[in-house]
MMTF fields as JSON, N, C-alpha, C and O atoms, coordinates in Angstrom:
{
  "mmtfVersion": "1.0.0",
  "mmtfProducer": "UNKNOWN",
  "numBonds": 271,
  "numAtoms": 272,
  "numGroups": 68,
  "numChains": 1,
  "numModels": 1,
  "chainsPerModel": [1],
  "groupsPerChain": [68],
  "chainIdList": ["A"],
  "bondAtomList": [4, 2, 8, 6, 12, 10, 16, 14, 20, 18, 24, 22, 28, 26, 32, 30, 36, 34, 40, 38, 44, 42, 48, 46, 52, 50, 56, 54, 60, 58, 64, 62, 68, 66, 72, 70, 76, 74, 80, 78, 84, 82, 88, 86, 92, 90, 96, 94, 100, 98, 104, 102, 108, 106, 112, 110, 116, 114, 120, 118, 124, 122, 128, 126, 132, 130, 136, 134, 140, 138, 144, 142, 148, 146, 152, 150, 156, 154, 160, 158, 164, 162, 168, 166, 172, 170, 176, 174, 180, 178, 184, 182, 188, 186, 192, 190, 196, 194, 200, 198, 204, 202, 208, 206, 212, 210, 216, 214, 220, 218, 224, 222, 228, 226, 232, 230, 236, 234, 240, 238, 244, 242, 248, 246, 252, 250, 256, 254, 260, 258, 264, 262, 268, 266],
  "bondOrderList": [1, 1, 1, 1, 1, 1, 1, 1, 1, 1, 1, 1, 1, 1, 1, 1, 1, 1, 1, 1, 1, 1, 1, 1, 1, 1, 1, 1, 1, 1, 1, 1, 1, 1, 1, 1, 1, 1, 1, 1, 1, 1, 1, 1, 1, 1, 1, 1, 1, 1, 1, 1, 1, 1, 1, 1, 1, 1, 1, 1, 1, 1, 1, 1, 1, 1, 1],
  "groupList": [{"groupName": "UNK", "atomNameList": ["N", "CA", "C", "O"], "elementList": ["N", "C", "C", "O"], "formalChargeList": [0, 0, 0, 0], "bondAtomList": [1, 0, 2, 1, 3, 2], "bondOrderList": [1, 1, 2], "singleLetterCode": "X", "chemCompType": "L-PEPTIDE LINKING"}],
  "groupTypeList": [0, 0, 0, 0, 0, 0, 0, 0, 0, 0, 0, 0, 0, 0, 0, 0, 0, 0, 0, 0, 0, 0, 0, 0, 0, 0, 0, 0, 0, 0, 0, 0, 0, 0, 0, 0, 0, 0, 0, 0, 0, 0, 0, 0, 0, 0, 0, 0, 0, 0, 0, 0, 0, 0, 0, 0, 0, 0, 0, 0, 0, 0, 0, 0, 0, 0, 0, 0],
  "groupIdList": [1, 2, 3, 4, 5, 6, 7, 8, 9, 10, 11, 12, 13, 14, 15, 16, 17, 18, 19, 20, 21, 22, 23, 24, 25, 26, 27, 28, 29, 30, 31, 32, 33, 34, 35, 36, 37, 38, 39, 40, 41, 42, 43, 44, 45, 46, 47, 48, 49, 50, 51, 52, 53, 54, 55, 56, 57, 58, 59, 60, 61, 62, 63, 64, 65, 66, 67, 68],
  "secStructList": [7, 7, 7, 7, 7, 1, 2, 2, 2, 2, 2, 2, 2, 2, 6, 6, 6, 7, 5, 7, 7, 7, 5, 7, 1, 1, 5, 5, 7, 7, 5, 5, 6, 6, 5, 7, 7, 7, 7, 7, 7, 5, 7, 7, 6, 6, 7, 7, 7, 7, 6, 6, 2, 2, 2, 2, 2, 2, 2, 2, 2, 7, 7, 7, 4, 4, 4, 7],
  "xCoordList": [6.432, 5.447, 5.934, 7.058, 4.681, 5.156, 5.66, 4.87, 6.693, 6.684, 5.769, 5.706, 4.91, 4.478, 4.851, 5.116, 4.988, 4.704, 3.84, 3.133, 3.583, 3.038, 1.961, 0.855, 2.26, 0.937, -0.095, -1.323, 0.678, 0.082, -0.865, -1.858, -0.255, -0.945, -2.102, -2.867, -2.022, -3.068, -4.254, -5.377, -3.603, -4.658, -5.62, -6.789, -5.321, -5.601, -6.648, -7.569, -6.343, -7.064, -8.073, -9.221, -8.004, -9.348, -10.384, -11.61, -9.597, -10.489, -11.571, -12.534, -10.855, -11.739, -12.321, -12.515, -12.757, -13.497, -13.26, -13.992, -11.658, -11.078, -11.222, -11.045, -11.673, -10.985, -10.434, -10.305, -9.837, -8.877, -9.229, -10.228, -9.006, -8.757, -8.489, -9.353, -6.555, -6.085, -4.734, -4.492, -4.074, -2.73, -2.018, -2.675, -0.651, 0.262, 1.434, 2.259, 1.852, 3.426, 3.326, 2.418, 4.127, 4.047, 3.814, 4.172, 2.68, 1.32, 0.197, -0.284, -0.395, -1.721, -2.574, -2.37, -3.405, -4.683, -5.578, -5.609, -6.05, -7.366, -8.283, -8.179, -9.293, -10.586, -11.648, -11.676, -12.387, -13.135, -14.45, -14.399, -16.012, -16.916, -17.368, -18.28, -17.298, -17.976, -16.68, -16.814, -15.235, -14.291, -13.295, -12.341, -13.422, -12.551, -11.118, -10.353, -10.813, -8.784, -8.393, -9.007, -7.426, -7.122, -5.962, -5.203, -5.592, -4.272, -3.418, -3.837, -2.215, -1.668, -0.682, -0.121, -0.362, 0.297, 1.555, 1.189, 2.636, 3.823, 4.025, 4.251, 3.79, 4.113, 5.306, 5.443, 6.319, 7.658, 7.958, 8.644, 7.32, 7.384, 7.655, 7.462, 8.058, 8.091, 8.528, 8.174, 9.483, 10.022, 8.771, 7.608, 9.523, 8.958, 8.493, 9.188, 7.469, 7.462, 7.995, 7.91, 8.503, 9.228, 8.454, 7.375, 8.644, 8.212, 7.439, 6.208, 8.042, 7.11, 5.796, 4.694, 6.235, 5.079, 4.144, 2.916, 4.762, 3.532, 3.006, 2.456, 2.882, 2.771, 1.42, 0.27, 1.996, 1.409, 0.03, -0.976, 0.217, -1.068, -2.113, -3.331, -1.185, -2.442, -3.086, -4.226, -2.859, -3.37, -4.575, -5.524, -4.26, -5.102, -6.079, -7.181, -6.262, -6.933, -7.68, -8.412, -7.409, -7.747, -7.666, -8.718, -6.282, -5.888, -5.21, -4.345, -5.395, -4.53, -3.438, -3.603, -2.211, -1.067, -1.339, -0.806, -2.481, -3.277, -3.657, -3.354, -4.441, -4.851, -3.807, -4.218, -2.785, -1.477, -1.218, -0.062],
  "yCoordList": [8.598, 7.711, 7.266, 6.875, 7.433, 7.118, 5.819, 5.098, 4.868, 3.241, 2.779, 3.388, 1.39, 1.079, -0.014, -0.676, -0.535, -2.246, -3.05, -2.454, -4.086, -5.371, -5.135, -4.928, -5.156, -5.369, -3.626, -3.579, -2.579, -1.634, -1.427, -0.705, -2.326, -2.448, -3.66, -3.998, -4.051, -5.455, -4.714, -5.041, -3.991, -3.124, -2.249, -2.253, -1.305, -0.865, -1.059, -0.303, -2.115, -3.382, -3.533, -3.379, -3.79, -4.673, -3.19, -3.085, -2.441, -0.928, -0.373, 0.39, -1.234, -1.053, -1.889, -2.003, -2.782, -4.113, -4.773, -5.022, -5.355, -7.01, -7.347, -6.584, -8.794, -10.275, -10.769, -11.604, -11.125, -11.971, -13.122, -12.723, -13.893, -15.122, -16.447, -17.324, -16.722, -17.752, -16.647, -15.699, -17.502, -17.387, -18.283, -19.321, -18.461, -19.302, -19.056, -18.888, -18.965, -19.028, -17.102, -16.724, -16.601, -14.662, -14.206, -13.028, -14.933, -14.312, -14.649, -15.771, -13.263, -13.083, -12.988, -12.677, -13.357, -13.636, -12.299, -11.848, -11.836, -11.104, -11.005, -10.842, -11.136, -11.243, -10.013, -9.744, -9.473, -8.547, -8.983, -9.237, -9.225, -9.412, -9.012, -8.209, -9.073, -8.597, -8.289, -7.76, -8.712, -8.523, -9.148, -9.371, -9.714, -11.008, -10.873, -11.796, -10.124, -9.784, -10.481, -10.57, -10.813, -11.298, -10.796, -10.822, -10.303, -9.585, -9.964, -9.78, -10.497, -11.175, -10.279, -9.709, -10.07, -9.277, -10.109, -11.279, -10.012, -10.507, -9.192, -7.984, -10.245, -9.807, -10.07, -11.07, -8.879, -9.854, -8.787, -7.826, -8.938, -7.918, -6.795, -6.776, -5.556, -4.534, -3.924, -2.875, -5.039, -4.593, -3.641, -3.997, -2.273, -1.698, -3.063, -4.047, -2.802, -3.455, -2.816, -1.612, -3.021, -2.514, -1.78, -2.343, -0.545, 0.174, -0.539, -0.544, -1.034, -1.724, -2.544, -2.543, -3.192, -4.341, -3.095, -3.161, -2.203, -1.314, -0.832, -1.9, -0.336, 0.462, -0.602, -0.218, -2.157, -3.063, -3.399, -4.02, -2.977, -3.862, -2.794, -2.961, -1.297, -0.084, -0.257, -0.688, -0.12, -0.381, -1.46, -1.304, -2.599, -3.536, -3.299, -3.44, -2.99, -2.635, -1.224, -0.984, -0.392, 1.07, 1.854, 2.356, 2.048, 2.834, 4.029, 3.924, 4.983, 6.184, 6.432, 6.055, 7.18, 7.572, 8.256, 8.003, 9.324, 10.082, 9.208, 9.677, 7.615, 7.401, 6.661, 6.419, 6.344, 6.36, 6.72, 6.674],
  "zCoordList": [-14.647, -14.07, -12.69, -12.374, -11.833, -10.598, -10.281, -10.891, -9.56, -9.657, -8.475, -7.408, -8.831, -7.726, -7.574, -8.577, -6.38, -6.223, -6.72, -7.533, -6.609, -6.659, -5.967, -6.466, -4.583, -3.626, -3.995, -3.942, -4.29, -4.398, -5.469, -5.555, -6.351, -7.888, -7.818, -8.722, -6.856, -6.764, -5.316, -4.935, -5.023, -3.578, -4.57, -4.185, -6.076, -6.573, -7.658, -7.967, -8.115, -9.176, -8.029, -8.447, -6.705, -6.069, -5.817, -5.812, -5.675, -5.683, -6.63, -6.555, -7.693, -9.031, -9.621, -10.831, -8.424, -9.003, -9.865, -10.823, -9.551, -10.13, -9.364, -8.414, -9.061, -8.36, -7.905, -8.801, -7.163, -6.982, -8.004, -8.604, -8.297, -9.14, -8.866, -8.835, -8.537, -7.72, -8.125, -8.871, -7.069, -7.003, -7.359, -7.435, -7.708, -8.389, -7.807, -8.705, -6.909, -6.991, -6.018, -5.278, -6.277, -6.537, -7.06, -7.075, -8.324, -9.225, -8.904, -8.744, -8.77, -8.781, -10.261, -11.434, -9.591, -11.27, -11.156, -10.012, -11.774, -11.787, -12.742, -13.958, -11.958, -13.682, -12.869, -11.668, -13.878, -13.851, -14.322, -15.526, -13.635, -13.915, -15.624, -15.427, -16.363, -17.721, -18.651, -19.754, -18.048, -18.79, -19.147, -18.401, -20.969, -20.792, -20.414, -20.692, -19.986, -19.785, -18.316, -17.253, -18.646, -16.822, -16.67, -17.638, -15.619, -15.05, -14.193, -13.05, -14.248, -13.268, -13.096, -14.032, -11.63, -11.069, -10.707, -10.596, -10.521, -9.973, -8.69, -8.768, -7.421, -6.187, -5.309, -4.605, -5.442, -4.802, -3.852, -4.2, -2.26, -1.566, -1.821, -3.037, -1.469, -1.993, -3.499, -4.036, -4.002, -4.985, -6.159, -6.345, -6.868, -7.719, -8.989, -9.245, -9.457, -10.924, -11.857, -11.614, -12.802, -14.01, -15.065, -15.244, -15.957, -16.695, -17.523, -17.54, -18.087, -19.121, -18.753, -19.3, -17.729, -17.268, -16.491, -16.449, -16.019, -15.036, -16.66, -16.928, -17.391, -18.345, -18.903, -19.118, -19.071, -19.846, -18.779, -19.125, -17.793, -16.891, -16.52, -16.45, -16.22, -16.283, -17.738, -17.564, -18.913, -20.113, -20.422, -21.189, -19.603, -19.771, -18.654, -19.184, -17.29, -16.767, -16.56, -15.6, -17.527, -18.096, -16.733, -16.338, -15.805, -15.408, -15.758, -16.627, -15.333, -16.162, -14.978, -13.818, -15.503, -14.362, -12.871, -11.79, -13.261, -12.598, -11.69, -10.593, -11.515, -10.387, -9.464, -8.329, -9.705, -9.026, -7.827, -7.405]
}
C-alpha cells in the first residue's frame, strides 16, 4: 500500500465529496452529506499516516488502494 499523508488524504476525501467539518487541534473532521460516519484526519505536515489508521479511514470512507 502506497503511504500517504495527512494533507493528501484530506485533498482526497474533499475530491469525493466530504466536508470539511471543523478542525481541532491537527484534526480534521469530515462528514459526508447522506453519511452518518465522520472522518478525522490527523494532519502533521508531511508526515506519512500509519498502516493501520490509513487502512482504517480508506475503509470508512470506501476508498480502494487503487485510487491512491
Amino acid at each position: 500500500m502506497k503511504a500517504v499523508s495527512g494533507k493528501e488524504f484530506a485533498r482526497l476525501l474533499e475530491k469525493r465529496g466530504w466536508k470539511s467539518k471543523r478542525i481541532n487541534g491537527s484534526h480534521h473532521v469530515y462528514c459526508k452529506p447522506g453519511n452518518p460516519a465522520r472522518i478525522t484526519v490527523p494532519i502533521h505536515g508531511s508526515a506519512a499516516l500509519k498502516v493501520g489508521l490509513q487502512r482504517h479511514l480508506m475503509k470508512n470512507a470506501g476508498i480502494g488502494e487503487s485510487e491512491l
